[in-house]
C-alpha positions in Angstrom: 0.0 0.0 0.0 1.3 3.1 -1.0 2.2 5.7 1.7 1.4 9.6 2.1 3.1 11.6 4.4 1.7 14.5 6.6 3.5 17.3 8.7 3.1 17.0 12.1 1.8 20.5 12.8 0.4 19.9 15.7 3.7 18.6 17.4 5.3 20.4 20.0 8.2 21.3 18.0 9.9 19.6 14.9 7.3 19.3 12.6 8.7 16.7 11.6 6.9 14.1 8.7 4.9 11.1 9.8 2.8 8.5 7.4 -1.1 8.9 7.1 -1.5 6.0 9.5 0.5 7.9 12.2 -1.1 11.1 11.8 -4.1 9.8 12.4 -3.4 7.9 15.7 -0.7 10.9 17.0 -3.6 13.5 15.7 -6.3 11.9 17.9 -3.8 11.2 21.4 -2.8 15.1 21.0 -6.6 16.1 20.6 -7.8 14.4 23.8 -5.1 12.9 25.6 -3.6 15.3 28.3 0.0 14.0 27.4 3.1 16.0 25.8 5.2 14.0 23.0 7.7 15.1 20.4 8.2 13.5 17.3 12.0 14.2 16.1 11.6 11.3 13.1 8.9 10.0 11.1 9.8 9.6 7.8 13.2 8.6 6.3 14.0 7.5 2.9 16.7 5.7 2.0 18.7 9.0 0.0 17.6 10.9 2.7 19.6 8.8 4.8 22.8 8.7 2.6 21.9 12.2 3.2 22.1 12.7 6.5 25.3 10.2 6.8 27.1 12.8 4.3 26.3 15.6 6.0 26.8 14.5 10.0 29.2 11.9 9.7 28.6 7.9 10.9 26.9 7.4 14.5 29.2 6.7 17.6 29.1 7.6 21.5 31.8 9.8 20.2 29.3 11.9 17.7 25.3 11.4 19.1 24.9 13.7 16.2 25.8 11.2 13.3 23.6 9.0 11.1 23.6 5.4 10.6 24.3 4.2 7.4 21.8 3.4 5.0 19.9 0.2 4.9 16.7 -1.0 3.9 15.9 -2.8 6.5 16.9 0.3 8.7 13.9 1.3 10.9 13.2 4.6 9.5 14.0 3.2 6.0 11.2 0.8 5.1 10.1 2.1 1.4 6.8 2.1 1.1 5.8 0.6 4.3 3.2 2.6 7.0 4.6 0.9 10.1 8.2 2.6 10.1 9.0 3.9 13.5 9.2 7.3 14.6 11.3 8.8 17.8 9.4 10.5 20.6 9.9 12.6 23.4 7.9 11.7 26.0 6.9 7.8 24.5 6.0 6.2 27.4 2.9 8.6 27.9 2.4 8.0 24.2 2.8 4.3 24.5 0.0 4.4 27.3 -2.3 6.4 25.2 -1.9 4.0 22.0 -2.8 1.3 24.4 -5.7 2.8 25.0 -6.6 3.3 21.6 -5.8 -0.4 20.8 -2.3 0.5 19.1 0.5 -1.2 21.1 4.0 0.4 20.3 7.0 -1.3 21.1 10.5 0.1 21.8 12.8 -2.1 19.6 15.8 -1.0 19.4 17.8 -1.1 22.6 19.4 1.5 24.8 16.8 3.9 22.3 13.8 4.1 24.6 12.1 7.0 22.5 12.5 5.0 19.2 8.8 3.3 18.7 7.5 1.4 16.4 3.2 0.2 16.3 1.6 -3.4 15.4 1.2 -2.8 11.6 -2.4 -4.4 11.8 -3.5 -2.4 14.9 -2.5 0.7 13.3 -3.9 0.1 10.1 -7.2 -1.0 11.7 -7.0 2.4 13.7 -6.3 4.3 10.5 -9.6 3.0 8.8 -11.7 3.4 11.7 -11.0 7.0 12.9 -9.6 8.6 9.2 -12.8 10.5 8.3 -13.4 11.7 11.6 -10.3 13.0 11.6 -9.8 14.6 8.0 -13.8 15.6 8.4 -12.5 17.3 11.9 -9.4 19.2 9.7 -11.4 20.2 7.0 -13.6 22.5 9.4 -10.9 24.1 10.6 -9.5 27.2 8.9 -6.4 26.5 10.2 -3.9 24.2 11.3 -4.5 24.2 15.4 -1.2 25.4 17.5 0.7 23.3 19.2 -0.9 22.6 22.8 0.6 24.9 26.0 1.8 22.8 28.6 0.0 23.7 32.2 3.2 22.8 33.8 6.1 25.2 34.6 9.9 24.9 33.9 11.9 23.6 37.0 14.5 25.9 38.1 15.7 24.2 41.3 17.8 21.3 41.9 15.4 19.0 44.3 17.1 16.1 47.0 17.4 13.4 44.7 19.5 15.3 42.2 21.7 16.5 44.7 22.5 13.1 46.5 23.0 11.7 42.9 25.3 14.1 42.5 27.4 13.7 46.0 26.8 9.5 45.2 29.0 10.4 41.7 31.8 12.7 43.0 32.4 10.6 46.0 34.9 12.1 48.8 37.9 11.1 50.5 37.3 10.9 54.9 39.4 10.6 57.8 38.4 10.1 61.1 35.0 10.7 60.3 35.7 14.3 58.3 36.2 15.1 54.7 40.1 16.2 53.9 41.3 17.4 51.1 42.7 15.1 47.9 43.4 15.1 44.2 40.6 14.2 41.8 41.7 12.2 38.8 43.5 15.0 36.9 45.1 16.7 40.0 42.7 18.9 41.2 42.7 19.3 44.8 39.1 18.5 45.9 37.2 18.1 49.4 33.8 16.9 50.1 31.6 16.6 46.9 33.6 17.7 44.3 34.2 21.0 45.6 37.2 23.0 44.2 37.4 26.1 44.7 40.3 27.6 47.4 40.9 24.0 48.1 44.4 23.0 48.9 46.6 20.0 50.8 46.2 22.1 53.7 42.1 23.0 53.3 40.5 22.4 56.8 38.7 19.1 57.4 34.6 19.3 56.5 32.0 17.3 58.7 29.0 15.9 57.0 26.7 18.2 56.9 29.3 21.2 56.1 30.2 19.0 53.1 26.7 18.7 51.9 26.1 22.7 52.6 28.9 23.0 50.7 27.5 21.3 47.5 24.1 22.9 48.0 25.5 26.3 48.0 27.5 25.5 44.4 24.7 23.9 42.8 22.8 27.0 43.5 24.9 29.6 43.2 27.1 28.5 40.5 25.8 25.9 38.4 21.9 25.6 38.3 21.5 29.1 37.3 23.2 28.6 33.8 21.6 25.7 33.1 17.9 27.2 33.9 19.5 30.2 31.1 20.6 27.8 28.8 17.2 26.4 28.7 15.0 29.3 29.1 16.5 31.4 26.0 16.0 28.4 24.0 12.5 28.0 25.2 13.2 24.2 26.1 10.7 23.6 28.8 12.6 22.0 31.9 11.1 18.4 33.9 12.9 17.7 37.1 14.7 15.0 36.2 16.0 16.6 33.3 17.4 19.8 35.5 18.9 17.4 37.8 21.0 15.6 35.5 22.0 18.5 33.2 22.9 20.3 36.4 25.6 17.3 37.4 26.8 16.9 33.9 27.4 20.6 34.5 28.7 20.6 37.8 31.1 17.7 36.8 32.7 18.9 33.3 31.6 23.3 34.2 28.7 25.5 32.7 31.3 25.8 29.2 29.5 22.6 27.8 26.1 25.1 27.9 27.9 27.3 25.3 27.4 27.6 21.8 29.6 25.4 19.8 29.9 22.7 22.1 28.0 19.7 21.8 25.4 20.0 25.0 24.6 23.5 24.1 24.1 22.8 20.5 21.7 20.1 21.0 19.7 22.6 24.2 19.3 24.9 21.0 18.0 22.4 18.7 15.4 22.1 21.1 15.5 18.2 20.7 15.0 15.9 23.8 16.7 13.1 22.1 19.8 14.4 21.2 20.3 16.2 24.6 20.3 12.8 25.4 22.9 11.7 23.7 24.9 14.6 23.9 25.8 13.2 27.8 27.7 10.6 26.0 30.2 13.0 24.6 31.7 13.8 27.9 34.0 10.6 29.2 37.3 11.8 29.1 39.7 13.3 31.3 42.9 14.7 30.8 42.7 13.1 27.4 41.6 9.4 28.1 38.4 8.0 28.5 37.3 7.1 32.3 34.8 4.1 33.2 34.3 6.2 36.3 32.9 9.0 33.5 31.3 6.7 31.0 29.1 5.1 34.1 28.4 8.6 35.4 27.2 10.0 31.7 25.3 6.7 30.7 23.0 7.0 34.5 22.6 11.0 33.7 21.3 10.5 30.2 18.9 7.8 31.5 17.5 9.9 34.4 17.1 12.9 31.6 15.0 10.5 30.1 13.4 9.0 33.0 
């Protein structure tokens, strides 16, 4: 059956092109379902992918950014078939409210939860059941609806769980029940939870809760405001998981990864979820080489940003 492909107007931000099939299903959850998704893919061909490859280089923790290379039996590249698979911000809401429409989506590919693909007959049989209602329901309008408003505000403050996840990664170095001073990995002299600044071999010994005071006062002082910037002026709407694990990326590798040119802060301003996401991956190494100790800590942030 041949395919036809609509824009997504009515997603929350890339427009992007999904099949007929889709349309029908996503246009219906975004009518009455009370849910926020993103759809960064929907429709690939097989040029478009040579494309892509051409243009951003080949896939690899090393560049989230790349393409894979062309295949036709590539998710995204299934000529002339209505069940490709789209990626989603925010799929397991969506999942959920497919379910409820009879559509079950599956995530396929793993270590890719927003990459979803639907039960080719459920989604055709949805597709033939609710199509008129749907292009009857566009054809009254004069024009294409906006994109919904989310009720829900931007986070802007670090809550408890991101900051023990945060002191659980840096670690510390104690004696006789206090925090002393020591080197990190590349030299710098550190006490309590990764704090740097003034510290020396002589730096007084911290208690517990001076430690954790300690932390508190950098994450809000000097490294949750520029994230909550970062986001804000690109008018990326912040969930408190995501805050929290930008926030210890940032607190980790400095508020530099935020700027323009650098991988995090070029995917905040593409204002896509996904490669946000992968962006975490870029940052393992240290004083050149790449650290397990930094590959575990990137791998848990990315998978709390996407919950």
């Amino acid at each position: 059956m041949a395919v036809t492909y609509r824009k997504m107007y009515f997603d929350s931000d890339d427009r992007e092109l999904v099949s007929n099939q889709w349309f029908v299903l996503l246009y219906n959850i975004h009518k009455y379902a009370d849910i926020e998704f993103n759809v960064n893919e929907g429709h690939r061909t097989f040029p478009r992918q040579q494309e892509l490859l051409d243009e951003k280089g080949l896939w690899s923790p090393s560049n989230p950014h790349g393409a894979a290379r062309p295949s036709h039996t590539a998710p995204h590249i299934r000529t002339d078939r209505p069940d490709h698979a789209i990626d989603v911000d925010g799929a397991a809401a969506l999942i959920q409210a497919a379910a409820r429409r009879g559509v079950t989506l599956r995530r396929t590919v793993p270590g890719e939860p927003w990459h979803l693909e639907a039960d080719t007959a459920q989604l055709a049989r949805y597709y033939h059941e609710n199509k008129a209602g749907v292009w009857a329901d566009l054809k009254d309008k004069k024009a294409p609806p906006k994109p919904k408003k989310s009720t829900t505000k931007s986070v802007t403050k670090i809550d408890e769980k991101g900051v023990a996840a945060i002191a659980a990664f840096e670690g510390s170095v104690k004696k006789g029940g206090k925090h002393v001073p020591y080197k990190d990995a590349v030299g710098v002299w550190t006490i309590g939870y990764g704090h740097t600044s003034g510290v020396g071999p002589k730096s007084k010994p911290l208690t517990e809760k001076q430690a954790k005071d300690l932390l508190l006062k950098d994450l809000n002082q000097v490294y949750v405001p520029p994230v909550v910037r970062a986001f804000k002026r690109n008018n990326v709407k912040l969930r408190q998981r995501e805050l929290n694990a930008v926030v210890s990326a940032v607190y980790n590798l400095g508020p530099g990864i935020l700027d323009p040119g650098r991988t995090m802060g070029d995917a905040i301003r593409s204002q896509s979820r996904s490669k946000i996401a992968n962006s975490f991956l870029v940052y393992t190494k240290a004083g050149g080489k790449v650290l397990p100790g930094l590959v575990k800590r990137r791998k848990a942030e990315r998978k709390t940003f996407l919950g």
